[in-house]
C-alpha positions in Angstrom: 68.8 105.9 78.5 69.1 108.3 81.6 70.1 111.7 80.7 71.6 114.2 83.9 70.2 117.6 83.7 72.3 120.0 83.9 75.2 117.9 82.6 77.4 115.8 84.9 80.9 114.9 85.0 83.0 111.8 85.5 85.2 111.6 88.7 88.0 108.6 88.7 89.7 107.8 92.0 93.0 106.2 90.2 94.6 103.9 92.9 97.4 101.1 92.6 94.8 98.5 93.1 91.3 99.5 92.1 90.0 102.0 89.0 86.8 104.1 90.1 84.5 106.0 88.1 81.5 107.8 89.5 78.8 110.1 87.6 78.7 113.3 90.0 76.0 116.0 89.7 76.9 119.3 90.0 75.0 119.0 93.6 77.9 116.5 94.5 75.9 113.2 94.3 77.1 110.3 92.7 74.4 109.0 90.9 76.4 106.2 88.8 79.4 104.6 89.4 82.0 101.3 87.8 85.2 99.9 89.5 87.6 97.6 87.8 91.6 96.3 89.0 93.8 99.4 87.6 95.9 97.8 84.9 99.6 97.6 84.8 100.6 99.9 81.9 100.3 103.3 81.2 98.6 102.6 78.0 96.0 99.6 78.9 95.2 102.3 82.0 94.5 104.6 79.3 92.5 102.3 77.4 90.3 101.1 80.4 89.8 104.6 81.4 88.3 105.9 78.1 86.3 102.4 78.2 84.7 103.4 81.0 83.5 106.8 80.5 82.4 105.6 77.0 80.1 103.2 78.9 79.2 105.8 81.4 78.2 108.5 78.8 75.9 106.5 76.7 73.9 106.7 80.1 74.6 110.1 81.1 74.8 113.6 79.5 79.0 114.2 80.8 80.7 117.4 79.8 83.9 116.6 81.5 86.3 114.0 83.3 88.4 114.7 86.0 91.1 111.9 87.7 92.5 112.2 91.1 95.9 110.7 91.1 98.1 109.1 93.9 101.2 110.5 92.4 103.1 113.7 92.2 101.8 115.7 89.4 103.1 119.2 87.9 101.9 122.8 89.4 99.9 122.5 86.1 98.3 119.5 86.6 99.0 118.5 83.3 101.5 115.4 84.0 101.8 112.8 86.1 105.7 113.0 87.2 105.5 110.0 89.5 103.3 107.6 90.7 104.8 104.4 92.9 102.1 102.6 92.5 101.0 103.4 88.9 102.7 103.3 85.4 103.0 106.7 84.2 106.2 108.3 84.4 106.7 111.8 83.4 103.7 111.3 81.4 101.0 114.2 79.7 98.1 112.1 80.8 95.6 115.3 81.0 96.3 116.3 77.0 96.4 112.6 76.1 93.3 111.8 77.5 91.2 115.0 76.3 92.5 114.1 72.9 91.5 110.2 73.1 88.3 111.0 74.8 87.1 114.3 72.9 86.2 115.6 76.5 87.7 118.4 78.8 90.0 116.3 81.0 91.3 117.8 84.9 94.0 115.8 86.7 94.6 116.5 90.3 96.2 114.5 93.4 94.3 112.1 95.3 94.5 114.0 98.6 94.2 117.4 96.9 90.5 116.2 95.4 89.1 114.5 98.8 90.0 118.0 100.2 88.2 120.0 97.4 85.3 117.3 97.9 85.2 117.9 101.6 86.0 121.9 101.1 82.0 122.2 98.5 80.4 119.2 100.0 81.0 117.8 103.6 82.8 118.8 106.7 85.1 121.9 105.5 82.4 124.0 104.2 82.9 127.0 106.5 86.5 127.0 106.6 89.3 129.2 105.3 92.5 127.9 106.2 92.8 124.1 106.7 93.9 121.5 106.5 93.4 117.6 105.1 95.0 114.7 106.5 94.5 111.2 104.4 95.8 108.6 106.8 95.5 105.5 105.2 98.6 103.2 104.4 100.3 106.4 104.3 99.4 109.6 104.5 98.8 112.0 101.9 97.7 115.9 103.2 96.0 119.0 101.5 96.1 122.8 102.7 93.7 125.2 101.5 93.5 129.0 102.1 90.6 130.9 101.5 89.2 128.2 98.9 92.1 127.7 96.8 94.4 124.8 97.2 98.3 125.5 98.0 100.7 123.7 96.2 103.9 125.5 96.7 106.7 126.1 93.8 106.9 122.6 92.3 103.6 121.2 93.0 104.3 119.0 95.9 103.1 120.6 99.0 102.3 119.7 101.5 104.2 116.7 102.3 103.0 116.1 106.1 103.8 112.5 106.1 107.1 112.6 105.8 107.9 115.0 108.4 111.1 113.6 110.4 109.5 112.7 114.2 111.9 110.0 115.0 115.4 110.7 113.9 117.2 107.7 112.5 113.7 105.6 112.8 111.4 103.1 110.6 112.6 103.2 107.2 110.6 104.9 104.8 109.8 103.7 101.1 110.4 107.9 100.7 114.1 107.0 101.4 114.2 108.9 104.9 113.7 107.3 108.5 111.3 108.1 111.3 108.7 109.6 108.8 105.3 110.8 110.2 103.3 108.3 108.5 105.5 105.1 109.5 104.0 106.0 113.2 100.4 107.3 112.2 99.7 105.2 109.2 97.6 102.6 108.4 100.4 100.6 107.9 102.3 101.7 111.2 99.6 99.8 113.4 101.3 96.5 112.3 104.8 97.9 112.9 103.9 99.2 116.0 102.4 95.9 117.4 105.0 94.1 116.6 107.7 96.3 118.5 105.0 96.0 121.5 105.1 92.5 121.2 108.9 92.0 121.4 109.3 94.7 124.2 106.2 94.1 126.7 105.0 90.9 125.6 101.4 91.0 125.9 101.1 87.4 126.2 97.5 87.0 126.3 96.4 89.1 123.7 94.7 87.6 120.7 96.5 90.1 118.4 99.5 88.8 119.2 98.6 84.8 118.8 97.5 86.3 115.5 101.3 87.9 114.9 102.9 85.2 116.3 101.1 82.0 114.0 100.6 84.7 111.0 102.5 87.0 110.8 102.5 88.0 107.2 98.5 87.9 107.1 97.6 90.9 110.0 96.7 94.7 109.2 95.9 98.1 110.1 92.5 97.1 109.9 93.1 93.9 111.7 94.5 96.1 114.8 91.8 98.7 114.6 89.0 95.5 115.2 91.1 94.1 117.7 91.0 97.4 119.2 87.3 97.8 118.9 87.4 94.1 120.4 88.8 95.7 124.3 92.5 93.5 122.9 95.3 95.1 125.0 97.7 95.0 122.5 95.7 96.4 120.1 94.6 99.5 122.7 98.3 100.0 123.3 98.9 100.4 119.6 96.2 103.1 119.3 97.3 105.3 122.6 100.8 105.2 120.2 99.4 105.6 117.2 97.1 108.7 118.6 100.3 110.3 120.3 102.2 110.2 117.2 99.0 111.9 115.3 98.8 114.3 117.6 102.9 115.4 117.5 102.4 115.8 113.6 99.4 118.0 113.7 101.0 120.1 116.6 103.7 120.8 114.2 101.5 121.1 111.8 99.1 123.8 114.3 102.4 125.8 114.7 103.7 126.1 111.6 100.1 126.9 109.4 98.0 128.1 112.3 95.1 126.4 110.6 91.1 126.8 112.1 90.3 123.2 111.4 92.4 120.0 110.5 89.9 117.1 108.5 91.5 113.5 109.2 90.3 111.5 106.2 91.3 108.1 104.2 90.5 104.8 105.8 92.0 105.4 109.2 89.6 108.1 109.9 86.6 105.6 110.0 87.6 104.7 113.7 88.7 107.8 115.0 86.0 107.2 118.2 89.3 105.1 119.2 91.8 107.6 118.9 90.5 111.2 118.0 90.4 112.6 122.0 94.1 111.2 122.7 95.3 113.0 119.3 93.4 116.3 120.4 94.5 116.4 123.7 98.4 115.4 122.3 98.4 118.1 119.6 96.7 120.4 122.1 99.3 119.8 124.8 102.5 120.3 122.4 101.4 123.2 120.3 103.7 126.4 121.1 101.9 128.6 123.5 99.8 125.6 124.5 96.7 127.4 126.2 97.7 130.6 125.4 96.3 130.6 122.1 93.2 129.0 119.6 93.7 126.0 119.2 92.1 123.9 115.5 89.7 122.5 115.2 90.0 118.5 114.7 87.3 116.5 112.8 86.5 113.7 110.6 85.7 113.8 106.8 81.9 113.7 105.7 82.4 112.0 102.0 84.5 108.8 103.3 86.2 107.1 99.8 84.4 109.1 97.5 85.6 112.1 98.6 87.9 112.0 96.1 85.8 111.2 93.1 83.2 114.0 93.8 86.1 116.3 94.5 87.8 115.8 91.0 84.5 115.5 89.3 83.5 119.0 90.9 87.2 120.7 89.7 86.9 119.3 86.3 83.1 121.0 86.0 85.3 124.6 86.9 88.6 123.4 84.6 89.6 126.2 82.5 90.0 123.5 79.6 86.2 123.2 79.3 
């Protein structure tokens, strides 16, 4: 058996498709780590959870569990109030779970933990007020000032994706139209090459063969190759992708007057593509453009398991231990 000295703690990124554990030591470092399919009810998610940190302590010396959560959780942190692509509903998850595991349990949003990892481990270490962008099929967002995390009355700040930037535009699963994240999303790169397709053609682009014989099959990560790849359509769906990015973190710029702004999820891993055009966009359409600082604009250090090492690191300081 492998023993962890001082003891480490047990960080779970809970999303609608995969469950992930990782051992973190209190230096940040994952040093053990199990992923399984995320079950379909509350309680078998419940059961699989305490299965796994019951496997991952008779390995490691863990004095507490924390789970990020893509959901919408309490200003406590003690429920999980919604979670579209989970089971719980209105649910105590962070008592339930201390009681069924015998450990001091932290639950925090997704977003809110990659931040907190990025804020003690990777690319926010020097900064004050910031802010995180997870663009991935959606996009999820995080502002911190002066190392604490906002979350405003209800516990749902900041909710950057679903700014209005196209009136009466895509539908949103939200319920509202022209949200941020239906034209900077992960998921926007196939919407957006589709409406490319049917207004300028692009005829001899292989992204568009690829819409046009399977339609159903092509994704964000599909376009971001193709882009890689020199495809025109592709590159055209980036330069709109980027300018959209760049209008929501302008608004963003103007409204927080943040030093730095850390683009994370699995968008961010080719921002080489699009990071200079979403720069130069926010840049040009801040208020007082060059008249004033302007943010920084990076990438995120910890890629996937920013979350997990976040968590893990909050439920080490969780006033429940």
């Amino acid at each position: 058996m492998s023993r962890t000295s001082p003891p480490a703690t047990v960080g779970f990124d809970i999303g609608g498709t995969n469950l992930r554990a990782g051992v973190v030591t209190p230096e940040g470092t994952i040093i053990d780590a199990r992923s399984v399919p995320t079950p379909d009810t509350a309680e078998e998610l419940e059961a699989r959870i305490a299965t796994l940190v019951d496997e991952l302590r008779r390995e490691h010396d863990v004095a507490a569990v924390g789970l990020a959560v893509a959901g919408f959780l309490d200003p406590e942190c003690e429920r999980v109030r919604f979670a579209p692509h989970l089971p719980w509903r209105e649910a105590p998850v962070r008592a339930r779970l201390a009681g069924r595991l015998g450990l001091p349990v932290r639950l925090e949003h997704d977003a809110n933990s990659a931040a907190w990892g990025e804020y003690r481990f990777g690319a926010a270490q020097d900064a004050d007020t910031w802010v995180f962008f997870a663009v991935g099929t959606g996009i999820g967002a995080t502002l911190m000032v002066d190392g604490q995390i906002y979350r405003g009355a209800y516990g749902t700040a900041p909710e950057f994706g679903h700014l209005t930037v196209v009136p009466g535009g895509r539908a949103c699963p939200c319920g509202k139209r022209g949200c941020l994240e239906r034209y900077a999303s992960g998921t926007a790169l196939v919407d957006t090459a589709r409406e490319l397709v049917d207004a300028r053609g692009f005829a001899d682009a292989a992204l568009t063969r690829a819409l046009t014989t399977a339609p159903g099959s092509v994704t964000g990560r599909d376009v971001m190759a193709a882009a890689h790849a020199g495809d025109a359509l592709a590159l055209a769906v980036i330069d709109e992708f980027a300018g959209w990015l760049g209008e929501g973190l302008a608004v963003v710029a103007d409204v927080l007057d943040p030093e730095l702004i850390l683009l994370g999820g699995g968008v961010s891993r080719d921002a080489g593509l699009y990071l200079g055009t979403t720069r130069a966009q926010m840049t040009s359409r801040m208020v007082g453009a060059g008249h004033r600082p302007v943010p920084r604009v990076g990438t995120a250090e910890l890629g996937a398991d920013a979350g997990m090492i976040g968590v893990a690191d909050l439920a080490r300081r969780s006033p429940h231990r």
